[in-house]
C-alpha positions in Angstrom: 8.2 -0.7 -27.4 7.0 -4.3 -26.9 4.0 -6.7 -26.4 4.5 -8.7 -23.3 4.0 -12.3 -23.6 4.4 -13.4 -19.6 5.5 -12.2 -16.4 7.9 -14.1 -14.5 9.7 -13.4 -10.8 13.7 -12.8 -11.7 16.2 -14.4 -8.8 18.2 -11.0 -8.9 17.8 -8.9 -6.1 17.0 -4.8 -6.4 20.2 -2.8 -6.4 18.4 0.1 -5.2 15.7 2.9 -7.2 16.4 4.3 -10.2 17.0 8.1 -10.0 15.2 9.6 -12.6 11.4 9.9 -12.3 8.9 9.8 -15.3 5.1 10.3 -16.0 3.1 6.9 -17.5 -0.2 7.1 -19.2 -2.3 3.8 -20.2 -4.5 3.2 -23.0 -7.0 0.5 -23.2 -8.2 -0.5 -26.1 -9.6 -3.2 -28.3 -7.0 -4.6 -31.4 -8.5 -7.5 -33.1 -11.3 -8.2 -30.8 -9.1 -8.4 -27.9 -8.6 -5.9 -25.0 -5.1 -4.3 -24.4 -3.6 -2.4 -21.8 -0.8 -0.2 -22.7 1.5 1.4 -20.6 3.3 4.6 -21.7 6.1 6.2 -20.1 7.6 9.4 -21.0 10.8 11.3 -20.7 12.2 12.7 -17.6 12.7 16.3 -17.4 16.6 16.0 -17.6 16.1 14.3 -21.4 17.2 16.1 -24.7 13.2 16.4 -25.2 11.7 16.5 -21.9 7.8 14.9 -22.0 8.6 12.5 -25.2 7.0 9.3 -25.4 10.2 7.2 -24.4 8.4 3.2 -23.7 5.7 1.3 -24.3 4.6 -2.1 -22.6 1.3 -4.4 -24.0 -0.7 -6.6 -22.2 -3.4 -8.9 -23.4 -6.0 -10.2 -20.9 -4.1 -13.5 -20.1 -0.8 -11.1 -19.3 -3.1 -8.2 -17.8 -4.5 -10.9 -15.0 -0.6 -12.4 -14.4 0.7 -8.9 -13.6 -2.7 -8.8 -10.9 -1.9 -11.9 -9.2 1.6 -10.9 -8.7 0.2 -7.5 -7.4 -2.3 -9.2 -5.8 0.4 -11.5 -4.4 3.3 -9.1 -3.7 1.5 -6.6 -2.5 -1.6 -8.2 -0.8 -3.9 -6.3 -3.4 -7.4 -7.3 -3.4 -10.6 -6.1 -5.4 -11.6 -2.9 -4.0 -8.8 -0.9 -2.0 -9.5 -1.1 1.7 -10.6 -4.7 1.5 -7.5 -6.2 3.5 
């Protein structure tokens, strides 16, 4: 469980996709006059306790808007899907 302070590109390449599939949830709320964007994920169906909250990722407005431009970016995102 962590706060993310930036998001930055890694040099390493992808191996390949993980294997095991899980659900994710998000919560936003306001903590100390700030908005926060929380991203749960929860265990795969194979774990001791299938469905239990496993991680959790935070991300303020300043971290919130780097994960869009890289979306924007990697992905060619833009505002309203269909807008390519």
């Amino acid at each position: 469980m962590a706060r993310v302070m930036f998001i930055e590109k890694d040099d390493h390449e992808l191996r390949g996709l993980h294997k095991t599939e899980v659900s994710c949830k998000y919560i936003v709320s306001e903590y100390d006059g700030h908005k926060v964007l929380q991203l749960n994920s929860y265990g795969s169906m194979d774990r001791q306790i299938p469905g239990k909250l496993s991680q959790t990722f935070q991300f303020d407005e300043t971290v919130a808007r780097q994960l869009w431009d890289l979306l924007e970016r990697e992905f060619a995102f833009s505002a309203k899907p269909g807008n390519e």
